[in-house]
N, C-alpha and C positions, 0 to 999 in steps of 0.2 A: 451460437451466441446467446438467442433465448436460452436454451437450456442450462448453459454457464450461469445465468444472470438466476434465473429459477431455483441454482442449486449451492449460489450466493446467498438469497435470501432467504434460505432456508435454516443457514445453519447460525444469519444473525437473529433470527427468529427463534430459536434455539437456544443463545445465548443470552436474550433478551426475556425470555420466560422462564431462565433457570431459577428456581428459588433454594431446592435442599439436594442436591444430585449424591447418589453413593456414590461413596469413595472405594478406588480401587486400587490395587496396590500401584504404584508410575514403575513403570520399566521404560528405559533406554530403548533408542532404537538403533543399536548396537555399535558398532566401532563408527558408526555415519553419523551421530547425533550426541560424540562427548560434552558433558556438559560442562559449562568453563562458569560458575558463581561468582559474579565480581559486584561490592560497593551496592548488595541490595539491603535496601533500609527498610526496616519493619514498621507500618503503618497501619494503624488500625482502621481499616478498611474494609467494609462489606464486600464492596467490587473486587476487591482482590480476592478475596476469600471464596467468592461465588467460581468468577474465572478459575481461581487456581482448581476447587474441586470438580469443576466443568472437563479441564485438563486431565487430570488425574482420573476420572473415572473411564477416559477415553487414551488412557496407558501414553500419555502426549508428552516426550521430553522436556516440552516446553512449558508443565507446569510451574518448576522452580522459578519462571518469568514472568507470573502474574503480576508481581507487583511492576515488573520494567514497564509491562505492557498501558497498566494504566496510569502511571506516573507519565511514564515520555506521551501518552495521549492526553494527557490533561496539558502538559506542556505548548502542544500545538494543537488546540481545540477540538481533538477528533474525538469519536464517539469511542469508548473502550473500549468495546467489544470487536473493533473494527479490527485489529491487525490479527486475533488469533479466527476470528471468522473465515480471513482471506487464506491463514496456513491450512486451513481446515479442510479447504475447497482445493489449494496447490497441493498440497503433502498429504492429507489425513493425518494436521494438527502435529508435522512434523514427523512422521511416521516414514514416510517413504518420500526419501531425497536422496540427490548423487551423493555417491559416496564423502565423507571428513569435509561437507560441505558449512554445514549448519544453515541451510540456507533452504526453508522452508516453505518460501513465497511466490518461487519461478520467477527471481525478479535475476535478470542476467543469465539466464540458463537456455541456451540455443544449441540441442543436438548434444555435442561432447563438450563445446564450451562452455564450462558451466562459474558463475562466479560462485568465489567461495568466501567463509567467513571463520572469522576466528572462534567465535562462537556465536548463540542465540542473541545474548546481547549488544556482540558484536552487531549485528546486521537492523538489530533497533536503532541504537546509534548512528549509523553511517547511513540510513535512508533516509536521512535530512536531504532538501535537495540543495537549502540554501548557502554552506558554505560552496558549491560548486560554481553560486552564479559569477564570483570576479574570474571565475579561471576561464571562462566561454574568450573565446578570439573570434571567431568567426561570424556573421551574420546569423542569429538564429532568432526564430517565432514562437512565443509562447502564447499557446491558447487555450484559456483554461473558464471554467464559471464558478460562481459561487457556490453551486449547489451541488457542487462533485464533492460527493464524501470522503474520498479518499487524499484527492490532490486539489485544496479548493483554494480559488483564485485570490484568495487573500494572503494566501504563503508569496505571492509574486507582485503583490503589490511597491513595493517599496524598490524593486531590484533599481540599481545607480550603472549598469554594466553597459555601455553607449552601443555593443554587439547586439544587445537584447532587444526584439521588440514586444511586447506583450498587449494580447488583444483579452480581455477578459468581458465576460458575459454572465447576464441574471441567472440566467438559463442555460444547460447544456449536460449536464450530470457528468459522468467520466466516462466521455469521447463517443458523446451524443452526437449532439449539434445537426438534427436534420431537421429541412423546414418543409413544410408542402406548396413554398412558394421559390419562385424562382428571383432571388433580391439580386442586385448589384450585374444585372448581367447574368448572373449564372446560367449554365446549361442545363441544372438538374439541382436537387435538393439536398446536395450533400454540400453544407453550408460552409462546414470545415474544411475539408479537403478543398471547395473553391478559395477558397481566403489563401491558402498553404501555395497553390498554384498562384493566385495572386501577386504573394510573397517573392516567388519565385522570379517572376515576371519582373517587378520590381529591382532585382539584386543584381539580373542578367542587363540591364538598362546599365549600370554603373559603371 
C-alpha cells in the first residue's frame, strides 16, 4: 500500500511540475484503446494544453481527453491532474488495459471480470457516483472525509435516499481513518472498519 501510495504521488508530482514536455508522436494502444471523440469543445486553456502534451509524450491514448479531463474536474472540484495521474499508476496512462475495455483506471476490473466502457470519455462521464444514489434500496453506509482527494465528502452531502446513511469526517483521506486511540469501545484503531461493524450491528437489531 506504501508503495502504491509512493508511486501515486509521484506521477502527481510529475504532472504538477510539467511546464514544456516534448511532444511525441500519440499512438493507440491497439485494438484495446479505440478512440471514440465526442462533443469536445476547444478552450483555451493552459491546463489542457500542458496535460494533453504530458499525454502525448507518454504515447497515452488518452491525450485527445485532455480537455474531458479538466473540464469534468472543474465541474466537481477536483484537482486536474487528478484522473490522468490515477490512469498512470492503473494502465501506464491507458497503455495496458483488458482488452476493447477503455477502461484505464481498474475501477470494476476483478480477475476476468472486467467492466468495460464505450470509450475514454465514456468512463469520465459515468464515474459520477451521484445519479446512483436514488437507485440504492438496501441499507447502506457511507463514509467518507473531506479531505479525500479523489471521493471527498462533499459529493455526499446532500444525498435525500432514506437507504443511505452517511457518516462524513474533517479527516480521513481516501480510506484512512486510523486512530491510535481506541474511541467508542473499539477493539483496536481501525476507526472505519469499527463504525462498518457498528453499522452492521445496528441493521441485524431490525
Amino acid at each position: 500500500m506504501g508503495k502504491i501510495f509512493f508511486l501515486f504521488t509521484i506521477f502527481l508530482s510529475t504532472l504538477i511540475t510539467l511546464t514544456s514536455p516534448k511532444i511525441a508522436k500519440a499512438e493507440t494502444a491497439g485494438s484495446s484503446a479505440v478512440l471514440i471523440i465526442t462533443n469536445q469543445t476547444k478552450i483555451d486553456d493552459n491546463r489542457i494544453q500542458t496535460l494533453r502534451a504530458f499525454l502525448e509524450n507518454r504515447n497515452s491514448p488518452l491525450a485527445p481527453y485532455a480537455n474531458v479531463f479538466v473540464n469534468e474536474a472543474d465541474k466537481n472540484n477536483l484537482d486536474w491532474k487528478l484522473v490522468a495521474a490515477i490512469s498512470g499508476l492503473e494502465s501506464s496512462f491507458g497503455l495496458h488495459i483488458p482488452a476493447y475495455s477503455n477502461n484505464g483506471w481498474g475501477f470494476g476490473i476483478y480477475g476476468d471480470n472486467v467492466l468495460k466502457f464505450s470509450s475514454w470519455e465514456d468512463y469520465t462521464l459515468k464515474s459520477d457516483l451521484v445519479p446512483y444514489f436514488p437507485k440504492i434500496k438496501i441499507p447502506t453506509l457511507v463514509i467518507c472525509s473531506y479531505d479525500d482527494p479523489i471521493s471527498p465528502a462533499r459529493v455526499f452531502e446532500n444525498i435525500k435516499n432514506p437507504n443511505i446513511i452517511t457518516l462524513l469526517t474533517k479527516h480521513g483521506g481516501h480510506g484512512g481513518f486510523f486512530t491510535t486511540k481506541k474511541l467508542y469501545g473499539d477493539l483496536d484503531g481501525h476507526w472505519a472498519q469499527n463504525r462498518v461493524m457498528e453499522f452492521i450491528r445496528l441493521i441485524d437489531k431490525k
